[in-house]
C-alpha positions in Angstrom: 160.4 108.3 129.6 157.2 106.2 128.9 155.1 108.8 131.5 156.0 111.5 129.6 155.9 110.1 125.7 152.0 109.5 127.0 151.8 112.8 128.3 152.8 114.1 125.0 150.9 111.7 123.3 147.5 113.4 125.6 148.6 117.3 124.8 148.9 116.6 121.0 145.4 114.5 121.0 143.6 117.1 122.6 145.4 120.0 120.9 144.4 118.6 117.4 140.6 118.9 118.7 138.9 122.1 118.0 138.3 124.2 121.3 134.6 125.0 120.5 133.8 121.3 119.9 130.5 120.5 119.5 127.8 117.5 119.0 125.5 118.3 116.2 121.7 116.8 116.0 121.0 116.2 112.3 117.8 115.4 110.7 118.3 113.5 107.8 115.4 111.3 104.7 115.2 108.0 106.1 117.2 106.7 103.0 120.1 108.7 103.7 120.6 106.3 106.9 123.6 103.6 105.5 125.4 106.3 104.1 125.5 109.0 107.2 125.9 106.0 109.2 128.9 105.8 107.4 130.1 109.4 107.4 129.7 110.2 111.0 132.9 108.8 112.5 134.7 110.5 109.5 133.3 113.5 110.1 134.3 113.8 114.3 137.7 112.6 112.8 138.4 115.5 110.5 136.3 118.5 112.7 136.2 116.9 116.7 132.7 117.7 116.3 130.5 115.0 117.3 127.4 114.2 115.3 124.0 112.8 116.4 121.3 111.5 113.9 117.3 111.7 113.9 116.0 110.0 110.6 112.4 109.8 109.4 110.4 111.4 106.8 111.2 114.3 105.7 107.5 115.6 106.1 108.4 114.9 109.6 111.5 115.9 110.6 110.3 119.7 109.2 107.5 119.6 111.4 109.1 118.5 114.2 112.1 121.3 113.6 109.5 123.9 112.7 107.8 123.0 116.1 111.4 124.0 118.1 113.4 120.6 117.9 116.7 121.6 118.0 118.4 120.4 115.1 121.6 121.7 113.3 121.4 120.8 110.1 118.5 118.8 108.3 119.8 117.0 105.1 115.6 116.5 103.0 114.7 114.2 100.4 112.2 116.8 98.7 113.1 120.7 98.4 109.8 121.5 99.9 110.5 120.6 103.1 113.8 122.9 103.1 111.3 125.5 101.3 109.2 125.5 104.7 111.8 125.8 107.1 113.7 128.9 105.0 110.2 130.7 105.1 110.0 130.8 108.2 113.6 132.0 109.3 114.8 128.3 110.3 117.6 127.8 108.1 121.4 129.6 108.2 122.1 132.0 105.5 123.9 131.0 102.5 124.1 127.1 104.0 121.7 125.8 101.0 122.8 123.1 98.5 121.1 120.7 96.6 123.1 117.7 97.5 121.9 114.8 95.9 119.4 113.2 93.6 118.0 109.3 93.6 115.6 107.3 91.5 112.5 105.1 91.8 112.3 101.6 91.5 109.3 99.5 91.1 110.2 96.1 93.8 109.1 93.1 95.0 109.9 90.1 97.5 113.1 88.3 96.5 110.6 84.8 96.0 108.2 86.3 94.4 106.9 84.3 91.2 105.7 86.1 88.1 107.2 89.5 86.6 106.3 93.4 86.6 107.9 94.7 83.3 106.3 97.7 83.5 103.5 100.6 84.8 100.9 98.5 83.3 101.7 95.9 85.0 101.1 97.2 88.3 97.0 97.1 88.0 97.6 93.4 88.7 99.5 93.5 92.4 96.3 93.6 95.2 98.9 95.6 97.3 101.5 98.7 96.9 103.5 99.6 98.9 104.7 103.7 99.1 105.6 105.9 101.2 102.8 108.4 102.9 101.9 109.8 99.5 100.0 112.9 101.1 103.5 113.7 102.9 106.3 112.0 102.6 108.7 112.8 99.4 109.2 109.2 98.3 105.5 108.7 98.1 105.0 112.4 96.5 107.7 111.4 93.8 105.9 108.1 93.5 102.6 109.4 93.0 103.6 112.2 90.6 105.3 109.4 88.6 101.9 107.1 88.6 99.5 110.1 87.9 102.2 111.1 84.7 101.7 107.0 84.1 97.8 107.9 84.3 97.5 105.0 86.7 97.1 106.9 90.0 93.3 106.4 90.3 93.2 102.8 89.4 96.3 101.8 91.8 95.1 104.6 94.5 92.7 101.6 96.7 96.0 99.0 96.5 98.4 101.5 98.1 99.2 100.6 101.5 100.7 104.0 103.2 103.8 103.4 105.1 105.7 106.1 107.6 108.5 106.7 105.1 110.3 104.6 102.6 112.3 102.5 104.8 108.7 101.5 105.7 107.4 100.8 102.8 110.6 98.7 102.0 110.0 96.6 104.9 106.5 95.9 104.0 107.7 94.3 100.6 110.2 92.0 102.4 107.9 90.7 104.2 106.0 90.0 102.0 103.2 92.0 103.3 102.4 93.6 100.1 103.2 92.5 96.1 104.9 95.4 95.3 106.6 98.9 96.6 107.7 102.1 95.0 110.8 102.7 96.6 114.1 104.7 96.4 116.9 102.8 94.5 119.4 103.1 97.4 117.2 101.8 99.5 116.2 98.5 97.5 119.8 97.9 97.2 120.3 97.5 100.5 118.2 95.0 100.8 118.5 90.9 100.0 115.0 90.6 100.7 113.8 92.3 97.4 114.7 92.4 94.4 114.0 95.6 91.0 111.2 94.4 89.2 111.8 97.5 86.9 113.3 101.0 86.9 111.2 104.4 86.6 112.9 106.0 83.8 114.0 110.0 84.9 112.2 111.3 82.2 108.9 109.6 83.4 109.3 110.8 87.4 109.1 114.3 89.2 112.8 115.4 89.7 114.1 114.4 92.8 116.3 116.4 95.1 117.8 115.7 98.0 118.6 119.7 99.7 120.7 120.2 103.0 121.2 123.0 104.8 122.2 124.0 108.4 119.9 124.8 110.8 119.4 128.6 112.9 118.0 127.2 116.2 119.8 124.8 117.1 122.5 124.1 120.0 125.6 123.6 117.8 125.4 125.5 115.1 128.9 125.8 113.7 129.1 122.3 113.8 125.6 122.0 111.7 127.5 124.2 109.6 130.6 121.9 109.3 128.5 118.9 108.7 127.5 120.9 105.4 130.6 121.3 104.6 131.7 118.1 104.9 129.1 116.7 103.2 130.3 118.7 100.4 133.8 116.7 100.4 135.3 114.3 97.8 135.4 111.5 100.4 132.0 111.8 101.1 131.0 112.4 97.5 132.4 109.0 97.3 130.2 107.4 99.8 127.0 108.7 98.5 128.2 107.6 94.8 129.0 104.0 96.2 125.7 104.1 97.7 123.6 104.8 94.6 122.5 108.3 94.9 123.2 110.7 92.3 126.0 113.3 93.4 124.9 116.9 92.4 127.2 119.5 91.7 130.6 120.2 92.2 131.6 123.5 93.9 131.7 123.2 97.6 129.1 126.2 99.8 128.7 127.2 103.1 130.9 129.8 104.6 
């Protein structure tokens, strides 16, 4: 009986998986990372689909997709990014939603002696720490926040540029720099700083994290499902525990 009970066991594993099974490349904000680390095994549980991820910069992942990578959904820090990629025919109809939202806080190295308490106090760091903020949408949001502060063109020769804000993180725990402007997700990951102070969300640009599925890429229903599935209560959940800000409520994507 044991041969056949496994047999059994075989036929209802692989009849539970979807026929069309696919692996999914998404592009995702480098902050995203813990929490789609997180999701991805849930999400081949409940669809069969697998799922591969490419994190980075937003400002990069769009070029790279706009130059033919073949990614099949891309889940962007900034709307502007998504903007791009719609305009020139690159993302699925009707796949669109603003996803998520975050905030900026102000850190510095765990050890660190002395306190920021607010803007003003940044003229005093020799070193900051943001992401690309000709590019990348962490250093966009941070600069928008410091030229609102009016403190952009005295802090503008301290900023060290960093690849994205997993970067720019790194460079304040090791204490290569005073201070960073960095996502509060991400600093809250991390033992190595610690939130010298909070930008308010009335004093920064509005940030949105968009995702949508992606037209050329090699999975596409399963860039679809992603979407969906990012649209879930359980992974709602995730993102909350996380720290980002969950944006609305009714599930897209057909």
């Amino acid at each position: 009986m044991r041969p056949f009970s496994l047999a059994c066991s075989l036929l209802l594993l692989f009849t539970a998986m979807p026929a069309d099974a696919e692996k999914a490349l998404i592009f995702a904000a480098a902050s995203t990372t813990n929490a789609l680390q997180e999701l991805g095994p849930a999400f081949t549980k409940a669809t069969g689909h697998e799922v591969e991820f490419a994190f980075g910069a937003s400002s990069d992942l769009a070029r790279q997709a706009t130059a033919g990578a073949p990614a099949d959904a891309f889940l962007s820090a900034d709307a502007v990014r998504l903007d791009t990629l719609e305009r020139v025919g690159l993302v699925q109809p009707g796949t669109r939603v603003d996803l998520l939202s975050n905030r900026l806080v102000v850190v510095v190295p765990a050890e660190a002696k002395g306190a920021l308490a607010g803007p003003g106090d940044l003229k005093a760091v020799k070193r900051l720490a943001l992401a690309d903020p000709a590019a990348v949408p962490a250093g966009v949001y941070a600069k928008g926040w410091l030229e609102k502060a009016g403190l952009w063109k005295a802090l503008e020769p301290k900023v060290v540029p960093a690849l994205d804000v997993r970067a720019a993180l790194a460079a304040v725990e090791s204490g290569r720099v005073d201070a960073g402007v960095v996502y509060a997700t991400d600093a809250a990951q991390s033992k190595k700083v610690r939130v010298a102070f909070a930008v308010p969300d009335t004093d920064a640009p509005r940030i949105v994290y968009p995702v949508a599925a992606l037209a050329k890429g090699k999975a596409p229903e399963a860039g679809r499902a992603f979407v969906r599935f990012l649209q879930t209560e359980g992974a709602r959940k995730v993102f909350a525990r996380q720290g980002f800000v969950v944006l609305g409520a009714e599930p897209r994507v057909p």
